[in-house]
N, C-alpha and C positions, 0 to 999 in steps of 0.2 A: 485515314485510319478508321476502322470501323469494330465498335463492340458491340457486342449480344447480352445482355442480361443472362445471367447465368442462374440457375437453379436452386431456390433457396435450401437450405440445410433443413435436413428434415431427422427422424433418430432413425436409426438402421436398423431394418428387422435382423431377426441373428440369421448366421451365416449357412448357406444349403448349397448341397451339387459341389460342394468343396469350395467355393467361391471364396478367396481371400477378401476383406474387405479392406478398404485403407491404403495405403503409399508402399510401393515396393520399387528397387532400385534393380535394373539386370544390368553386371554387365560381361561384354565379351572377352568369353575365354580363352586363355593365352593361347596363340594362333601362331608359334611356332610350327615351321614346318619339321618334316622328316629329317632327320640329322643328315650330314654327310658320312658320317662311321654308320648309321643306319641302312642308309639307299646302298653302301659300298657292301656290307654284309649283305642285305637278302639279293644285292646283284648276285654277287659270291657265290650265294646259295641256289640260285637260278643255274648258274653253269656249272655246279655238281651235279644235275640232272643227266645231262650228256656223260655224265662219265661213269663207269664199271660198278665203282662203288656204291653210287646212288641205286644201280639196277640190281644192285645183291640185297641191297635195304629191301629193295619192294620184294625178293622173293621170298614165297614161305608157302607152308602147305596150300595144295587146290583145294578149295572147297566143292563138294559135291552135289550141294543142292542150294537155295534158300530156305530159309526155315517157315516162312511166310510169304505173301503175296499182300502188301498194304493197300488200301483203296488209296484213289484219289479222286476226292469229291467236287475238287475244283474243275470249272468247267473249262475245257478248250473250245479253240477256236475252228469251227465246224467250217469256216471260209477257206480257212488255210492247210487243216487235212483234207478238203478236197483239190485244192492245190495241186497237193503232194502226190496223191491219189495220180493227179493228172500230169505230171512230170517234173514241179519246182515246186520248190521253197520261194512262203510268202509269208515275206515280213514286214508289216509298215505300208503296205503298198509296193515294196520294193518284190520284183520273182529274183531267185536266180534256179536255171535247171539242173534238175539233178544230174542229166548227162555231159555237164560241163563242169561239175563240180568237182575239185581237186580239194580231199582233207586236209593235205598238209600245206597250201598257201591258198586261202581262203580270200576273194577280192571283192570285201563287199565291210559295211560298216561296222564299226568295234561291237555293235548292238546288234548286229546282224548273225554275227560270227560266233557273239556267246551264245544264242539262238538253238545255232546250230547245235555247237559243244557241248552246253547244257543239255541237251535231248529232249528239250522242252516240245519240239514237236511232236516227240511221241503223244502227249497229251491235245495235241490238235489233231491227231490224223485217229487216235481213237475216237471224237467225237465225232467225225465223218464218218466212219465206216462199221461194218461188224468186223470182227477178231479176224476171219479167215480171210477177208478183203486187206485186211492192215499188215498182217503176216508178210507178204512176201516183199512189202517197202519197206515197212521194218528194219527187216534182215537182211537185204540189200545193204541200207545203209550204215548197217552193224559193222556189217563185214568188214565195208569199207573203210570205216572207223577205227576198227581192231587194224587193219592193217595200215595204215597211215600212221598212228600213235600209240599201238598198245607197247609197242616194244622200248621206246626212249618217250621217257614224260618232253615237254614244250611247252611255252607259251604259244598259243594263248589256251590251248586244249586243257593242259593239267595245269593251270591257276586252279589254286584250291577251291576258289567261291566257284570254278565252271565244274571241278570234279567232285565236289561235294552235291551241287543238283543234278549232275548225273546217274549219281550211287540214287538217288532221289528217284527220279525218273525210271533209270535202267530195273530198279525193284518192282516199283509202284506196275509199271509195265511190263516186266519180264514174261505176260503170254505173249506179245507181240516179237520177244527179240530171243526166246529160249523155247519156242515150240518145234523147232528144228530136232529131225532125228539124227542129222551130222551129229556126232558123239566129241569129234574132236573142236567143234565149234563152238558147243555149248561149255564146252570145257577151258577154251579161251576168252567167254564171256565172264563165265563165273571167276574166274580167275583174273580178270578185267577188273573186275570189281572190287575182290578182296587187294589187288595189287594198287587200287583206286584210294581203298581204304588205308594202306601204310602210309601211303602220299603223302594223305591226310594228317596223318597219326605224327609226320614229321613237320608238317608246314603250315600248321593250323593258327600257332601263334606268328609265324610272320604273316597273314593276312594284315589289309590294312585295317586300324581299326572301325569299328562299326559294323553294317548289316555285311562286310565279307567275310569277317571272323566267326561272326552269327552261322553264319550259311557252314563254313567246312567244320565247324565244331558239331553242328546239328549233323554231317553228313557222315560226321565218325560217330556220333551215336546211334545214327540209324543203320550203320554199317555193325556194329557189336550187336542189334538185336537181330537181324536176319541174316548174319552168318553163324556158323559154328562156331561154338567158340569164344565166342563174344564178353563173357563176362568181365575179365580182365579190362577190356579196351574199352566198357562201359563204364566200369568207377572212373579210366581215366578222362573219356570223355565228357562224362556227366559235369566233372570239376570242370573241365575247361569251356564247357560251355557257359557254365554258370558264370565264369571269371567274364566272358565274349559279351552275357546279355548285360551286367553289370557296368560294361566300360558304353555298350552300345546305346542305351537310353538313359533318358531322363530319369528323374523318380516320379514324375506326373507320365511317365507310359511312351514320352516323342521320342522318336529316334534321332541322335545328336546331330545328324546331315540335315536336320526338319525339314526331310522331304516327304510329303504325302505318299508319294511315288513309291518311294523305300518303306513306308511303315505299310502300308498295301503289301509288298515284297517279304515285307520281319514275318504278317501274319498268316500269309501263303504258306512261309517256310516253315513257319511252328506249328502251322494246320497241318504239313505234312507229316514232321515229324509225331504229332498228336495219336495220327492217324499208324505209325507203327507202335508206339505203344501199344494200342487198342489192338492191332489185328495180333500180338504175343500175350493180351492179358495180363500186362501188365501196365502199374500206375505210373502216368508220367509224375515227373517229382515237382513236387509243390514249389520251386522256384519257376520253373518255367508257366506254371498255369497263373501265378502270379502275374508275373512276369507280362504271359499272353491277354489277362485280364486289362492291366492297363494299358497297353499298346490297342486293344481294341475299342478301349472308351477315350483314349486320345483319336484314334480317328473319325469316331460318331461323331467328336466336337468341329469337325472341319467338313461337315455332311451337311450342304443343302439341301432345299428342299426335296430339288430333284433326288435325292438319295444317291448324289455323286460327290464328289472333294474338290473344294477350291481347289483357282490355280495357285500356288504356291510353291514357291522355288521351283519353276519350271515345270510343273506338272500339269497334266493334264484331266479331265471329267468324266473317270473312270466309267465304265458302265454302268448303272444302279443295279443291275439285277446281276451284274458278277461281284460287285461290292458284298446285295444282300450273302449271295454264296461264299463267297468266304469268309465273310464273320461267320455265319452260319457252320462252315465246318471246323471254326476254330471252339464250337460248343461253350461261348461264352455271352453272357446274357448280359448288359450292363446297360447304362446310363450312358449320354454324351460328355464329355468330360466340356464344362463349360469353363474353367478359368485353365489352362497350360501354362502354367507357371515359369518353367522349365524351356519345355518346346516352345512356351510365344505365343500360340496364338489363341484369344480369346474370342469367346462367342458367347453374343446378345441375341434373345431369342423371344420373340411376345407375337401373340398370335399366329399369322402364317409367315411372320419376319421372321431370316436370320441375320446376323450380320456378324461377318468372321472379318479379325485384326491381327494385321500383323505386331505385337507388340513386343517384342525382342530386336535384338541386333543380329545379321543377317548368321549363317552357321559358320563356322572357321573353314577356312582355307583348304588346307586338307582332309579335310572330311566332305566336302561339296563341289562336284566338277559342276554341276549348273547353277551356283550358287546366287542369289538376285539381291540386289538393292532394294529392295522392296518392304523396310521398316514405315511402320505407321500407315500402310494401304490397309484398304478395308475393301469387303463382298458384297453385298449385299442379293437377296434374294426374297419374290412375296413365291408360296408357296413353290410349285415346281419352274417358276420364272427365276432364271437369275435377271438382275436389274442392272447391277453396277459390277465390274467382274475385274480379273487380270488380266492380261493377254496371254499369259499362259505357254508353255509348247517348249522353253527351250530342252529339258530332255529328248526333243525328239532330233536332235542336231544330228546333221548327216544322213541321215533317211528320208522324213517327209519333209525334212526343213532344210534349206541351203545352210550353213555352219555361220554366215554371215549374222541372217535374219535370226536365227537362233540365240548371236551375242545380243542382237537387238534388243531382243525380248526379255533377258536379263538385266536392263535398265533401267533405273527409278520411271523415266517415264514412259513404261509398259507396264505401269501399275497405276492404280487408282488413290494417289497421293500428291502432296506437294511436291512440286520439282524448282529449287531454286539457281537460278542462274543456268538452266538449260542442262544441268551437270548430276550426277549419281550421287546418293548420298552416303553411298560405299561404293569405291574406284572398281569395276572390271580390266583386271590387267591384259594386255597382249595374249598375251600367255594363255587366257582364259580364267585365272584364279583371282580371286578377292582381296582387292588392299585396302587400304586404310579408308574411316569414315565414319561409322557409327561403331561409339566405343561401349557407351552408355545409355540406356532407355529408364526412365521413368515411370512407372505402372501406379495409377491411380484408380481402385473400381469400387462403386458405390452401387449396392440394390436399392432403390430407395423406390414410397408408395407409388412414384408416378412411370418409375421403369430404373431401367440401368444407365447408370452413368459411367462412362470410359474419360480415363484422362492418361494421352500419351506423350511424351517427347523423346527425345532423342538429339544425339550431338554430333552429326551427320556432317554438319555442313560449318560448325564451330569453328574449328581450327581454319578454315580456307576464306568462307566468307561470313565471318563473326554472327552468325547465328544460329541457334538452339529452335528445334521445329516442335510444336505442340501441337495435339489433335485433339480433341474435345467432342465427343459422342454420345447422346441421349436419347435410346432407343423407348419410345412411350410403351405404357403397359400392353393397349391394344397390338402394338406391331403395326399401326396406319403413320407415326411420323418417326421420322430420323431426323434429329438436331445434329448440327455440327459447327465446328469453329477450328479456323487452323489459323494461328499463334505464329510469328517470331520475333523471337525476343533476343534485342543483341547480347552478347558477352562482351566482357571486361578481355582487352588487349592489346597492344601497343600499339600496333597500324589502325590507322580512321578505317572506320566503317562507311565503304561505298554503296549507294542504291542499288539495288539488286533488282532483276527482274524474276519474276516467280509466275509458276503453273500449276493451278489446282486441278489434278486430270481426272475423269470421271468414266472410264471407259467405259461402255452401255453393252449390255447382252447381245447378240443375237436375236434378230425381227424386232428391238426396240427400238420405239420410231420416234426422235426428239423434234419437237417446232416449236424455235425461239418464239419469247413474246418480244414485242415492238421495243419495247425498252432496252433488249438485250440484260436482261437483269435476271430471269426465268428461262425456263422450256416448260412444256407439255410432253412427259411420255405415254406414250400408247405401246403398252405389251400385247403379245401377241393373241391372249385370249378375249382383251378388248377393255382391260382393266387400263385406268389411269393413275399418274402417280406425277405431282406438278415440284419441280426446281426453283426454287430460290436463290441467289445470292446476295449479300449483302453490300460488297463492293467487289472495286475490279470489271471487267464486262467479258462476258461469256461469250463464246463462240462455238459454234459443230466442226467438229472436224473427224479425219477420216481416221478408224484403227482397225485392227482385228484378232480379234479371237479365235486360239487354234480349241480344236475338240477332242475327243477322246479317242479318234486314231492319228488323230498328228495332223489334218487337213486345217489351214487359216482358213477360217470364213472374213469377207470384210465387214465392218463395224462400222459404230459412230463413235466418238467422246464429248463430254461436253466439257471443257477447256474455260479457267476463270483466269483470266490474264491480269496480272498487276504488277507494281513498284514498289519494292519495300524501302522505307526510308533506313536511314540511321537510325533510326530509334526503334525500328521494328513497325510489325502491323499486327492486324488481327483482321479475318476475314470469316463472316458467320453467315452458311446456308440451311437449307433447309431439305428434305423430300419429305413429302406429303400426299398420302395414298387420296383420290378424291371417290367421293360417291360413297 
């Protein structure tokens, strides 16, 4: 057993950046799933589709024009509209070609297919080419489209989250897919849309909750300002968006999946919608710019240096310069949010350090298909280096990732934490969904003169093998040291407490280069600009071993970790290191 002197008490300056100070208790929220009377009803409602009556619902007057043409300042992907340009769809690395492409049974990944549906590549194949060059792919694929599913709504086409970013897209775009002087085509488009729009107008609350309800609520409001007609379907969308953003986030701004991934996605969608506002002159309504405000300063707080997002619940290190662009057109100006109350994760930040924690229990069940063990991991980053990182990537399941390596990487030990007894501190089921493990987390944060203090636990591993995991982080004022100490401490319960074996994981960045000292007690990293930063532990013995880190289009690079291996007794242990920037 080994302890650390711990930080004397000092008085607290008062509270800034919203930073709670003092003892807070999270815990997880009730994780029922979707009822059976639930899944049996919107099945129900799915195979009303197919029938006469649902297709008299979607008709009603043709619309004759748009009323507007909204920008869209978000930037595509210039790789993939030349692609397209050139005869496939490129997504993830994955082609498939256009000339083998069948609309209505699509054989390629669920992320692939919404790709598609969505029409999100309209906005790739504009950033390739000028208007007259995009024109006639476009509307190729239009056609195609109109004719595969305009006539009987489908899954996976008309799920509401894929035909509310189409109403999105097919606008934002309509010179690419409405320059046609066919009279009777364009009059199937626009009618595409408005019929896109009743969809909506009927299926918006059974979306599931969170960023899909977001999505088709936003896509009936943007559907009432740029048709005719709209005002009616604007009061009622406006309410029901508002009820969507309400159940979808936090009150510190995370979206309740806390996926990076997804809150990237929230502020896409409400950039877009921003963005109709603006092109009818009219004011979006002060719940959403709210709303949009702190969903953009929850994600500044999960932004390294590099100006990309931890990995977190599976995500990946977005672009920096598509990041800066869509904060950028969500026209909101703010601070990083450094304590997420709510969403989880905290960030310590002093000089060119950052260091993001997971400090929540992992998201519920249903609300998260890549959902990770990953309580009490920590980032760490000096400037545009990250140091100490996630392995990241499961989002990219079935594309760049085999589906296997993907559950991989959703395990406590694809994170930069304790792993006791070789096992997760919340279960990944078969199935793919999150069982039981962390119920409760512990949140302890002190600013104090010499830096910030984090103090975390969590009861992960309680109930199986009688102990509570605590993390203990003390980031100095400069941002040159990282203190740490990981804690367990038994609980009280009927069955003996057997010795456990435990792994302190440390995954290292990409091009960080670790050499054990002789003692096995340290390393030396050398990052890639030439800067040094030396490891400490205090017991246990260290080891290199092999990991890897996926990147920001889905490819794993290979890695290092550095691995403190030990034996907890019955009585618990305590294990205290260090990082320490040198020079």
């Amino acid at each position: 057993m080994s302890a650390r002197p711990r930080p004397a008490p000092v008085p607290e300056p008062p509270e800034e950046d919203g930073i709670e100070q003092g003892k807070r208790l999270i815990r997880l929220s009730d994780d029922r799933s979707v009822s059976l009377a639930q899944r049996l009803a919107n099945h129900f409602y799915r195979m009303t589709w197919a029938t006469p009556f649902h297709s008299m619902r979607l008709k009603g007057k043709y619309p004759l024009k748009l009323l507007a043409v909204p920008d869209d300042v978000i930037p595509g992907d210039a790789r993939a509209g030349k692609a397209l340009r050139a005869g496939y769809f490129l997504f993830r690395g994955i082609k498939q070609p256009v000339a083998a492409l069948d609309w209505r049974k699509i054989d390629q990944p669920e992320a692939f297919v919404d790709y598609l549906h969505s029409f999100r590549w309209l906005r790739d194949l504009a950033a390739a080419t000028s208007r007259d060059n995009a024109v006639p792919v476009a509307e190729a694929q239009m056609r195609a489209w109109l004719d595969a599913h305009a006539a009987t709504p489908s899954e996976p086409a008309w799920r509401v989250d894929n035909a509310a970013w189409r109403i999105l897209h097919w606008t934002a775009y309509s010179p690419l897919i409405l320059s046609s002087g066919d009279l009777v085509y364009r009059s199937l488009v626009l009618n595409g849309i408005a019929r896109t729009a009743r969809h909506l107008d009927r299926g918006a609350d059974k979306a599931p909750m969170g960023l899909p309800r977001v999505t088709a609520w936003t896509g009936i409001v943007a559907a009432s300002l740029l048709l005719p007609g709209g005002e009616p379907r604007r009061v009622f969308g406006e309410a029901g968006l508002k009820r969507a953003l309400e159940g979808a986030f936090y009150a510190d701004g995370g979206i309740i999946s806390r996926s990076p991934m997804e809150q990237i996605e929230a502020i896409t969608l409400l950039s877009m919608l921003r963005a109709v506002y603006d092109v009818r002159r009219e004011d979006m309504p002060a719940f959403v710019n709210q709303t949009l405000e702190r969903v953009v300063a929850a994600l500044l707080g999960i932004l390294h240096g590099d100006g990309a997002p931890g990995c977190w619940q599976g995500g990946v290190p977005i672009d920096p310069s598509r990041i800066t662009t869509i904060v950028a057109a969500s026209g909101i100006r703010t601070r990083p949010l450094r304590q997420a109350r709510d969403w989880g994760y905290q960030r310590l930040a002093a000089g060119q350090a950052v260091v993001q924690v997971d400090a929540a229990p992992p998201p519920v069940a249903r609300l998260a298909r890549n959902g990770c063990a990953s309580t009490g991991a920590f980032e760490l980053s000096d400037g545009p280096t990250r140091i100490i990182v996630n392995c990241g990537g499961a989002v990219m399941a079935g594309t760049t990732l085999p589906a296997d390596l993907a559950q991989g990487l959703r395990t406590t030990a694809a994170h930069s934490t304790l792993v006791l007894d070789d096992s997760n501190s919340t279960a990944i089921l078969p199935d793919g969904t999150l069982g039981k493990g962390v119920v409760e987390v512990e949140l302890e944060r002190h600013e104090l003169e010499q830096g910030s203090r984090l103090d975390v636990g969590h009861d992960g591993y309680a109930r199986r093998l009688g102990f509570t995991c605590r993390r203990i982080l003390m980031l100095s004022g400069d941002g040159r040291e990282l203190r740490g100490e990981d804690v367990l401490l038994p609980v009280e319960r009927k069955r003996k407490i057997a010795e456990c074996p435990l792994a302190i994981r440390f995954h290292l960045g990409t091009d960080v280069e670790p050499t054990l000292t002789a003692d096995r007690q340290g390393a030396l990293l050398r990052l890639p600009n030439g800067a040094l930063w030396q490891f400490r532990v205090g017991a246990g013995e260290l080891a290199v071993e092999d990991s890897l880190w996926v990147d920001g289009d889905g490819r794993p690079h290979p890695t290092q970790q550095l691995v403190v291996n030990a034996v907890a007794g019955a009585g618990g242990m305590s294990i205290g290191w260090l990082l320490r920037k040198s020079g």
